[in-house]
C-alpha angles and dihedrals in degrees: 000000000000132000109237119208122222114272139203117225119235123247094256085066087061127093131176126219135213111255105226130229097215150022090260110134090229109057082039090053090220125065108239109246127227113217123284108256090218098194095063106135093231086045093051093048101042090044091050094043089048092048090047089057085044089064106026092046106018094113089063088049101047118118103183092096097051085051078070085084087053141098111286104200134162110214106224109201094160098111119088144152093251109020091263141106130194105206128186121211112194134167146190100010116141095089113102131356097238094056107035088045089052088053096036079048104058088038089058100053123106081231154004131205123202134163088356093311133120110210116175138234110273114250087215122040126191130203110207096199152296091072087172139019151258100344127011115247141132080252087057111045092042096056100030104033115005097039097049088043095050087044083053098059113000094186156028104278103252113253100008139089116277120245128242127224120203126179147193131209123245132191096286094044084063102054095096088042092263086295087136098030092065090044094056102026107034110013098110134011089230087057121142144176108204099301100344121091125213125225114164117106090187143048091243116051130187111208118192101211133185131292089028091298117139132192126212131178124198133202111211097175103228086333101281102115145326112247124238094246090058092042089053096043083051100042083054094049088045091060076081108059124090136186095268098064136084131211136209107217112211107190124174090250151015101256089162086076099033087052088071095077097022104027097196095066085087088057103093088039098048088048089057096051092043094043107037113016102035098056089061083053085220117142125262093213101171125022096196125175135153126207090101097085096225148064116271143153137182118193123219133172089251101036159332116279104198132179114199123169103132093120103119108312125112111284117258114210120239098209088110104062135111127250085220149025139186115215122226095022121240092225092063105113088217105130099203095041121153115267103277114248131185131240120178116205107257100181140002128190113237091032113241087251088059094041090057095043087050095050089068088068097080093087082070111027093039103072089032100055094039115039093156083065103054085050097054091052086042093059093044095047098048095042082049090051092040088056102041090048085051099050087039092057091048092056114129089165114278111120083222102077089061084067100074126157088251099051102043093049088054098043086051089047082055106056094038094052104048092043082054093046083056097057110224114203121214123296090255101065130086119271085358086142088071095072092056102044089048099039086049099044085054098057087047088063092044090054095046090055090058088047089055091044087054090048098064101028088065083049092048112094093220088080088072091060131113113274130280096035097071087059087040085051092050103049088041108040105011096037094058095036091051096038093059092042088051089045094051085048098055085057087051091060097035087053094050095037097058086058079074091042085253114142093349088150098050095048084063088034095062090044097050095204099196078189129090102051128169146171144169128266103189129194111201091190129206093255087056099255114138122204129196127211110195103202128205132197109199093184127029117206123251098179120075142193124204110219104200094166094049126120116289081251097042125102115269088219125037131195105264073211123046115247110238110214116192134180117261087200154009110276109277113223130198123196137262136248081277100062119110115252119245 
């Protein structure tokens, strides 16, 4: 293992492309995506099957251990001119154009300037995961991630180091396997995406950094465990590691706060920090990970927990979590855990009181962000009608002629359907009867639309009429009307089922909020001190401007209307090598 020192590419690696004058596909290179309506019924299949083969075959697929035959590199960034270094931390952000290009935006400018400060572009960015959605594929990555990047900043900025961009996979990278991550990501060592270039041969990286601070990222693979090859690529960065350094931990997920309702999810995590870093003694300062789709941080006395996915995805409320965690929790049946230790949430971003305001927004934006879905309850409520009215017209008085073929296999469809949509976990977690009941109770009321359907439609004339018009009656008038009223349905029980933290992410999934973005803007100073900006973005834009006569390392696109980023919060400042260990 070497440590490799940062490099500037020569002038042969750099190509120049052609800014563009419009939005056509063809002059950007990429075709701007819409959202992803993440309740579409295909979507929802495809994406579930994929994830099943994920855990039921993930073993076969994964290529950690083949990353054993690569490259195994430590970055070293700690040289600059002043002893200082700007860093930039995003993720999940390949979603929809408008809200991953505001964020890639913001990242790519020289400067930004925000409450009366200027804080300058990182010379490093790093990307913590979901760089595409929903599917990983070179499809994918080049329209939802790669083309709106390289639009952001097309070029190297003239007369100044380039930056560097790391990443690190995330649930939806692994999909394929990685197959497309390393390809993007880790295929050359001249790799670059617009003006970022790319330096990471693995899927895991270790970065020295200035003032005795490291960075490692680690990839869990859907949290399950971390590989040999990775432990032994770490152990051997660590060697270099001594007690007077701090480190700055990116993991895939924020399995501090996922650890409150399954307390194994910190395991992996906690074993890092116990086998590899704690034998160094140096100091684990900031614990930061996307794939909740929100700001979030929780303070400790030992270090920052923070939760950061706002780059382009969907927002995810935070009126769910909790004021306060232990981590590792004490629940975790891990004899040789690390000692427990408490962090109470200082600030979210939305604020829970937003996110729950917001949530009442899924009677509107449900059925309008995701028409495949209204259809599909439409068709099941009005084939569930149809066949309750006809066994219900049929009736001479015996209770078994309610019980059809037809009916019983949709009732059965139904229920199904709505206790899987609500996503039990196994008998042996905690509150794991929720989902059931929920997902139960919801079913029941389902089933109890179609019964009132199938009330008035026997009491309606147009039944009598000549085949085919009753059927005609039923797809034009019945399917729309139902549709909507089932539809309206499904956001009352999301609604009430997030108030018991079931299917909280699929009450801001089916709304698809592009507001509410975020991401970090990190100092490492010379004296050691780190600060962390933590940036939000209230509006994204949805208007823009080609600039074809812009500068080579200016945006192709830029906002009609200016984006406003604020701080969520005060700068959060974490001390320096003098600072007394806890």
């Amino acid at each position: 293992m070497s440590i490799v020192p940062r490099q500037e590419p020569a002038e042969s690696e750099l190509t120049v492309p052609a800014r563009p004058a419009s939005m056509d596909p063809h002059e950007l290179g990429f075709a701007p995506k819409r959202p992803i309506g993440w309740l579409a019924p295909l979507l929802l299949l495809s994406t579930g099957l994929r994830a099943l083969l994920a855990i039921l075959f993930g073993a076969y697929l994964d290529k950690r251990e083949l990353q054993n035959a690569l490259d195994d590199d430590v970055f070293d960034h700690s040289s600059t001119a002043d002893g200082e270094l700007w860093l930039d931390y995003v993720a999940d952000l390949g979603d929809g154009f408008d809200a991953t290009y505001s964020v890639a935006y913001l990242l790519a400018q020289p400067e930004l300037e925000v409450a009366g400060e200027r804080l300058p572009r990182g010379r490093l960015l790093l990307m913590g995961g979901d760089q595409v959605y929903p599917l990983a594929s070179g499809d994918g990555y080049e329209n939802r991630m790669k083309g709106p990047y390289r639009a952001a900043l097309p070029e190297a900025p003239a007369g100044l180091p380039r930056p560097t961009l790391f990443a690190l996979p995330g649930n939806h990278d692994w999909y394929d396997g990685l197959t497309a991550f390393l390809r993007l990501f880790a295929r050359r060592k001249d790799g670059h995406i617009g003006g970022w270039r790319t330096e990471q041969r693995r899927s895991y990286f270790a970065v020295k950094l200035p003032a005795n601070w490291w960075l490692f990222a680690v990839d869990e693979q859907f949290g399950a465990y971390i590989d040999d090859p990775q432990l032994l690529y770490f152990e051997r960065a660590a060697a270099r590691v001594g007690p007077d350094d701090r480190v700055i931990l990116m993991t895939p997920s924020p399995t501090w706060v996922k650890a409150a309702d399954a307390p194994e999810k910190y395991d992996a995590v906690d074993y890092f920090i116990r086998t590899i870093l704690a034998p160094t003694r140096a100091h684990v300062r900031v614990l930061v990970s996307g794939d909740l789709h929100h700001y979030a941080r929780y303070t400790g006395e030992d270090r920052e927990l923070i939760t950061c996915g706002g780059g382009g995805a969907y927002l995810v409320g935070t009126q769910n979590l909790p004021d306060e965690l232990t981590v590792p929790p004490k629940e975790t049946l891990t004899r040789s855990k690390s000692r427990s230790r408490s962090y109470r949430l200082e600030r979210s971003f939305p604020d829970a009181a937003t996110s729950r305001r917001w949530s009442w927004g899924v009677f509107h934006r449900l059925p309008r962000r995701n028409a495949g879905f209204a259809t599909m309850l439409g068709i099941i409520q009005t084939l569930t009608m149809l066949a309750m009215a006809g066994a219900g017209a049929e009736n001479d008085g015996s209770i078994q002629r309610l019980f059809t073929i037809p009916l019983v296999l949709m009732l059965v469809i139904i229920m199904a359907a709505t206790v899987l949509f609500a996503q039990p976990p196994g008998a042996s977690a905690a509150k794991h009867a929720r989902h059931w009941i929920l997902g139960l109770l919801h079913g029941f009321a389902q089933i109890g639309l179609a019964a009132a359907g199938a009330f008035v439609w026997l009491r309606l004339d147009f039944r009598e009429w000549p085949w085919p018009w009753p059927l005609v009656v039923a797809v034009v008038v019945y399917g729309p009307l139902i549709a909507i009223l089932s539809t309206q349905l499904t956001a009352l029980y999301l609604l009430i089922a997030s108030r018991f933290g079931v299917n909280v992410n699929e009450l801001f999934a089916g709304q698809g909020i592009e507001d509410g973005k975020s991401f970090l803007r990190m100092h490492i100073g010379a004296d050691g001190t780190l600060t962390i900006h933590p940036i939000g973005l209230q509006k994204v834009c949805h208007d823009w401007v080609p600039d074809p006569q812009g500068a080579p390392q200016s945006p192709w696109l830029r906002p009609k209307t200016p984006l406003t980023p604020h701080r969520i919060e005060p700068p959060v400042r974490v001390a320096g090598p003098d600072a007394d260990r806890p």
